[in-house]
C-alpha positions as CSV (number, residue, x, y, z in Angstrom):
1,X,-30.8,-66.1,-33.6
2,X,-29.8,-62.5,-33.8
3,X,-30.0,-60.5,-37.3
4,X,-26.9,-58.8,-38.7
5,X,-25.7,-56.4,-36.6
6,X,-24.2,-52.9,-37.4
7,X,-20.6,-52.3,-35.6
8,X,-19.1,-49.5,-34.4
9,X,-15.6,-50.7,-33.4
10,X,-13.5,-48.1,-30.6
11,X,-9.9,-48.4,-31.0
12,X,-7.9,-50.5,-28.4
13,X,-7.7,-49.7,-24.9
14,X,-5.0,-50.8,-22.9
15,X,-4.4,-53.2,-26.0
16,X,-8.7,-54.1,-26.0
17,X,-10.6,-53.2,-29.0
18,X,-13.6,-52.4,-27.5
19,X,-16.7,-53.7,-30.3
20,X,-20.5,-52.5,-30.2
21,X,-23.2,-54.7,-32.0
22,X,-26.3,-52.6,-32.7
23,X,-29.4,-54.6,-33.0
24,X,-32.9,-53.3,-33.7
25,X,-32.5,-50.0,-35.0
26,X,-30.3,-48.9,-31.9
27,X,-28.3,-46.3,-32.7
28,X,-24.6,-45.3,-30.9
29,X,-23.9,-41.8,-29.9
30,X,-20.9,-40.7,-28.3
31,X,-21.3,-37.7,-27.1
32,X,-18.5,-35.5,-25.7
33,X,-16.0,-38.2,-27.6
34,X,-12.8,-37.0,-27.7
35,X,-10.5,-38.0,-30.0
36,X,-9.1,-41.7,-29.7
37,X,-5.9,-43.1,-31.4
38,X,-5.8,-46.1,-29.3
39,X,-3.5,-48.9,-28.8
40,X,-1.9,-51.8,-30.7
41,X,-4.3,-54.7,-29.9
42,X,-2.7,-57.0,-28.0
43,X,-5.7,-58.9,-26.7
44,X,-9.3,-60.3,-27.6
45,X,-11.8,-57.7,-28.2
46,X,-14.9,-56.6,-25.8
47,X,-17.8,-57.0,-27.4
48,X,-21.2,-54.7,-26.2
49,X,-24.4,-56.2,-27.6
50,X,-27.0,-53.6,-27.5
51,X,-30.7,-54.8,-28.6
52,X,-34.4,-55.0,-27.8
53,X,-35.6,-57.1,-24.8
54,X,-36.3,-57.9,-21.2
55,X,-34.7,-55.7,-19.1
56,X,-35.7,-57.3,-15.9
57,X,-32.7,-58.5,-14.2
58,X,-35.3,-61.9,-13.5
59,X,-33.7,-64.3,-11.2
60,X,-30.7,-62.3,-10.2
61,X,-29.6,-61.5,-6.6
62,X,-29.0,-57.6,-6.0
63,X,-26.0,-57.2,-4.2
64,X,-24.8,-53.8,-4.7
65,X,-27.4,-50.4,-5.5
66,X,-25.5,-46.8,-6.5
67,X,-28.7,-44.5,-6.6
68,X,-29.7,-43.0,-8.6
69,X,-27.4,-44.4,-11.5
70,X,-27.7,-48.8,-11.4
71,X,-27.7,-51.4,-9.1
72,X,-25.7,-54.5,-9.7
73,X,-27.0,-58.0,-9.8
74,X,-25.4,-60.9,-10.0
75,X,-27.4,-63.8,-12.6
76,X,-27.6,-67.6,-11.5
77,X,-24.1,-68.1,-12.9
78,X,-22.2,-65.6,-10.4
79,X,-21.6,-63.4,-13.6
80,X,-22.0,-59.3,-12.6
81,X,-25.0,-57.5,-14.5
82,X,-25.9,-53.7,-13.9
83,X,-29.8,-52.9,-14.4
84,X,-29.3,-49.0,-15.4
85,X,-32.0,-46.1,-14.4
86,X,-33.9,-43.7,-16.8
87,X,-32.4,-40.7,-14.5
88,X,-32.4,-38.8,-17.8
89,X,-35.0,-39.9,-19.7
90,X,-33.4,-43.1,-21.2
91,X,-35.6,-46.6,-21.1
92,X,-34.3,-48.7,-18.4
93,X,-31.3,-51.0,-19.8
94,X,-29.7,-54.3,-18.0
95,X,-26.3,-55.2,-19.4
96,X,-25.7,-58.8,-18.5
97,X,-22.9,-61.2,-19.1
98,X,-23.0,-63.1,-22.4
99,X,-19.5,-64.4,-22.0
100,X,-17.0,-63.6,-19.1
101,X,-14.4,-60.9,-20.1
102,X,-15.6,-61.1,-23.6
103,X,-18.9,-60.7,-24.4
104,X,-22.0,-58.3,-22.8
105,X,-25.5,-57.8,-23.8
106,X,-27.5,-54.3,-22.7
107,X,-31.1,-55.1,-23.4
108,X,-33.1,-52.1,-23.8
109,X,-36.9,-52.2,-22.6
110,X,-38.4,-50.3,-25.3
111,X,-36.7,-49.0,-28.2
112,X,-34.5,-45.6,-27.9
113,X,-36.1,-42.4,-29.1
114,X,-32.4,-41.1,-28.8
115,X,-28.9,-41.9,-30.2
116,X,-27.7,-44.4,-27.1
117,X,-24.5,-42.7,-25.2
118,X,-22.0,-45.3,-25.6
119,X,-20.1,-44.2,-22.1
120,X,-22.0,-46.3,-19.4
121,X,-22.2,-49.4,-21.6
122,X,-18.1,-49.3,-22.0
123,X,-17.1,-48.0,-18.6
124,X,-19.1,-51.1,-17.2
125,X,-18.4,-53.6,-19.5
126,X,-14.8,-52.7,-19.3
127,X,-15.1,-52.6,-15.5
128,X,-16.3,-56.3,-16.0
129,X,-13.9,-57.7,-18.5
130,X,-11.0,-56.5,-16.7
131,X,-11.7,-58.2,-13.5
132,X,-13.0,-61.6,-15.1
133,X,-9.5,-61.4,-17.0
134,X,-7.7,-60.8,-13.8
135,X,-5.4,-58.3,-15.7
136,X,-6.4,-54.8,-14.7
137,X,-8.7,-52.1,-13.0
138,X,-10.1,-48.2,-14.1
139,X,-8.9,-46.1,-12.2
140,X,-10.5,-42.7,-11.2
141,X,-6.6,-40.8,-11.6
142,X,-4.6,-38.4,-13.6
143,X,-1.8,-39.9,-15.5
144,X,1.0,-39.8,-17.4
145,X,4.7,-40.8,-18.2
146,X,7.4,-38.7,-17.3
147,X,10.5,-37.5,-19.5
148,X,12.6,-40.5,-18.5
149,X,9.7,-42.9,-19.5
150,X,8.2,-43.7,-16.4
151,X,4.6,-44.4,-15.8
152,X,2.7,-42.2,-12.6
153,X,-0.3,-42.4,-11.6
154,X,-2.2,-39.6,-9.6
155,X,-5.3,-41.3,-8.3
156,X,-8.0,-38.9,-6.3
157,X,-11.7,-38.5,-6.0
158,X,-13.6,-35.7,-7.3
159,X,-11.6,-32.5,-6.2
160,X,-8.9,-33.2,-5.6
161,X,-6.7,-31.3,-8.3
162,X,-6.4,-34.2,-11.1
163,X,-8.0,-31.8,-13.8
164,X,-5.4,-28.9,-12.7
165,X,-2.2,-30.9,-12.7
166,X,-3.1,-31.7,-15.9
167,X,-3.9,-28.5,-17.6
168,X,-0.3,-27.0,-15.9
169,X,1.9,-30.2,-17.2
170,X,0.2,-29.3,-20.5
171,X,1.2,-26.1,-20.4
172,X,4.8,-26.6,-18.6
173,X,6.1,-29.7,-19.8
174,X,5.8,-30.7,-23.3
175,X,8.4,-33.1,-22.7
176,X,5.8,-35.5,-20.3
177,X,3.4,-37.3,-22.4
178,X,-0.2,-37.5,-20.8
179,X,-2.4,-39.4,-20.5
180,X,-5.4,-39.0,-18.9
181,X,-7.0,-36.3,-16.6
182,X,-9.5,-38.5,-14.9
183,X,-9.8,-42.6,-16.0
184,X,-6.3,-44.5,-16.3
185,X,-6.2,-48.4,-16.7
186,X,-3.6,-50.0,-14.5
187,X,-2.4,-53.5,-15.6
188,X,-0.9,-56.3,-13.9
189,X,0.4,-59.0,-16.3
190,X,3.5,-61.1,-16.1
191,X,4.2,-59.5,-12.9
192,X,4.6,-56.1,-14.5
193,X,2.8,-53.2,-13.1
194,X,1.4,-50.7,-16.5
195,X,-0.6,-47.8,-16.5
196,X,-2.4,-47.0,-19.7
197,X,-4.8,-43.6,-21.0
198,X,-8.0,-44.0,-21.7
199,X,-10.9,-42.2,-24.2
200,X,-12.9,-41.3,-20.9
201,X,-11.5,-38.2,-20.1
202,X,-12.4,-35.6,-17.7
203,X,-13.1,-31.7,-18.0
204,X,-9.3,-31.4,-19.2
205,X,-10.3,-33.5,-22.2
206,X,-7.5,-35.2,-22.3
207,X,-7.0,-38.6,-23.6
208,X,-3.2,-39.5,-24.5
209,X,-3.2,-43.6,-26.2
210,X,0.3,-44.0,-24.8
211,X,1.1,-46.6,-21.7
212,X,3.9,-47.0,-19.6
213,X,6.0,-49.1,-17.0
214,X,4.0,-47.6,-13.9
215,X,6.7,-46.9,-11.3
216,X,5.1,-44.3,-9.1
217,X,1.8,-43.6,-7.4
218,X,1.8,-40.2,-6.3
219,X,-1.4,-38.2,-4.0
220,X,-1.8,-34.5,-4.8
221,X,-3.5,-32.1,-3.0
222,X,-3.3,-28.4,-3.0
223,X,-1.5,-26.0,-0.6
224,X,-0.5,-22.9,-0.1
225,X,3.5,-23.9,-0.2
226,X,4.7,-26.9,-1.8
227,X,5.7,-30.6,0.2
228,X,6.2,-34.2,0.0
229,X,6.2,-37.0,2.2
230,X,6.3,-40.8,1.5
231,X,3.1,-42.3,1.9
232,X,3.4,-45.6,4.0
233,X,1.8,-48.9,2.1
234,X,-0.8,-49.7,4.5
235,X,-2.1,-46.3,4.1
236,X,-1.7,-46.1,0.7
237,X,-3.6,-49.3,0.4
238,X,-6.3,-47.3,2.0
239,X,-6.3,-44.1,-0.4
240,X,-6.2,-46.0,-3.5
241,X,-8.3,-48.9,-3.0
242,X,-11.4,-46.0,-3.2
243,X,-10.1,-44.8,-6.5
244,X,-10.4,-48.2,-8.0
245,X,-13.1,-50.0,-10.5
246,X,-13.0,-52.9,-7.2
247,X,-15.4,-55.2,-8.2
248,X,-17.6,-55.0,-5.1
249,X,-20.4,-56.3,-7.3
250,X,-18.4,-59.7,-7.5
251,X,-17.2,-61.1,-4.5
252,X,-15.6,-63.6,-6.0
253,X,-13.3,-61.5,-8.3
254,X,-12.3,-59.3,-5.3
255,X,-9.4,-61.0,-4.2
256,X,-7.6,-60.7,-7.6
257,X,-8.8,-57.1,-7.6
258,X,-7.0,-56.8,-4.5
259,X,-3.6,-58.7,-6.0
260,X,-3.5,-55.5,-8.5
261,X,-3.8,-53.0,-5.4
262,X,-1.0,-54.7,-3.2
263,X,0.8,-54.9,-5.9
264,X,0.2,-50.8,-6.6
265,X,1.2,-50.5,-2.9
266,X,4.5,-52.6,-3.0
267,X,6.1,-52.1,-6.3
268,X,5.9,-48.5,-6.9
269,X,6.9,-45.4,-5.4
270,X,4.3,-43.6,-3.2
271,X,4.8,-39.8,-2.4
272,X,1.8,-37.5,-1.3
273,X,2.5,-33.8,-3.2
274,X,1.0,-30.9,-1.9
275,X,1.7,-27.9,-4.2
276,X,-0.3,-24.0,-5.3
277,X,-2.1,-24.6,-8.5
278,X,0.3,-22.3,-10.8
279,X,2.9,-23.6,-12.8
280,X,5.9,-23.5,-10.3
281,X,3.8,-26.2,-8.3
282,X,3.3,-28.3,-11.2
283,X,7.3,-28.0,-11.9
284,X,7.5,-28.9,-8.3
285,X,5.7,-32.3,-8.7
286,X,7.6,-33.1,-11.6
287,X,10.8,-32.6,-9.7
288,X,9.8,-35.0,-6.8
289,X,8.7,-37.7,-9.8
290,X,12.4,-37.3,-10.8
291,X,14.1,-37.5,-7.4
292,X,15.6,-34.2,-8.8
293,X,13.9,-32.6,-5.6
294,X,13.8,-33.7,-1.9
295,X,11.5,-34.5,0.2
296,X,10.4,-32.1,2.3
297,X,8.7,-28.5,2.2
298,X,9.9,-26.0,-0.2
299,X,8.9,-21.9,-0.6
300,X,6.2,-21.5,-3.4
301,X,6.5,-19.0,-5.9
């Protein structure tokens, strides 16, 4: 029987309040927050149970390692775990399931001489939930919904330009509301596509609580001049399936996973954008979002 715990309670994302319980003197950093208004919560709560114990993932089968950060497990149930590394100093720390999309425990080894950083326990957990609630997936993307209301998401891997679009919509167009310069939540629920910010920003810091109809999946890259093309689906499918929180430590889960990513593929709008990283190339991708502009190649200035 657990004692009381202390809570620290992070406002909703994509409608989820996301709950920590600290046990045994734990204490909950989060370093680098940002500030978070959060959603209306529209669903159950995730609740992170952090606390002294075991952190052997005993009995488990490993089925997918990411040096040097975790390797996932999955326990004798088919429920994901993740046994996280001291790569900075931390005690090893294996967050398990408690209850599926509800409910994880991180179990600490020895007792943190530190404040705990709340990030890898929430980006995981969350990672979890959503794909034992069949209703969603992170994904590694800028975002953010455009004058007339509609949801786009910019999905990319390190370098791409996410951080830069970004910093130029904020500076060009204070009429688009973003959301995110680096982790978006897309949503698929009663057949409706959403994309959603997130308090997980990137260097931009940017972290907007809105949410939107997602009608259009746009791949950026930088150029010299500025261009767009359609992107056809099957290679689409391939771009943004890497972006994605797929839940490759769950084999059984990955087939809903991959529901969500034909559905980003065939319900939206997919355009690849190359444009100069000044604010005339930012205009420019706002312009193809709108169907204002052409597809096609255009003189950058």
């Amino acid at each position: 029987m657990l004692a009381s715990a202390r809570t620290f309670e992070l406002a909703p994302v994509a409608g989820v309040p996301i709950v920590h319980e600290l046990y045994d003197g734990i204490e909950l950093e989060r370093r680098d927050a940002v500030e978070w208004s959060g959603t209306a919560a529209s669903r159950g709560p995730i609740v992170i149970r952090h606390e002294l114990g075991d952190a052997r993932p005993l009995g488990m089968q490993s089925v997918l390692s990411v040096p040097p950060w975790c390797t996932f497990y999955l326990d004798g149930a088919g429920e994901p775990a993740s046994l996280f590394h001291a790569v900075f100093g931390e005690v090893d720390r294996l967050l398990s399931c408690v209850e599926p999309g509800h409910t994880y425990a991180v179990r600490y080894a020895s007792a943190p001489t530190e404040p705990v950083v709340a990030l890898q326990a929430e980006l995981t957990s969350v990672s979890f939930a959503l794909a034992a609630r069949g209703t969603g997936l992170i994904a590694h993307s800028c975002a953010f919904v455009s004058a007339s209301g509609a949801g786009v998401l910019c999905p990319g891997i390190s370098g791409t330009g996410k951080t830069t679009l970004a910093r130029l919509l904020a500076d060009v167009a204070p009429e688009v509301q973003l959301l995110t310069d680096d982790r978006a939540i897309v949503t698929l629920e009663d057949g409706e596509l959403g994309v959603w910010g997130s308090p997980w920003p990137g260097a931009a810091r940017i972290a907007g609580a809105g949410n939107a109809p997602l009608s259009t999946i746009v791949f950026i890259r930088h150029g010299s001049s500025c261009g767009a093309r359609e992107v056809p689906a099957r290679d689409a499918f391939r771009r943004i399936v890497n972006t994605l929180s797929m839940p490759l430590w769950e084999p059984a889960r990955v087939g809903g996973a991959l529901d969500i990513v034909d559905a980003l593929v065939s319900r939206t709008r997919i355009v690849e954008i190359a444009f100069p990283p000044t604010k005339t190339g930012a205009r420019w991708v706002l312009d193809v979002v709108d169907r204002s502009m052409p597809l096609g190649s255009a003189h950058a200035r």
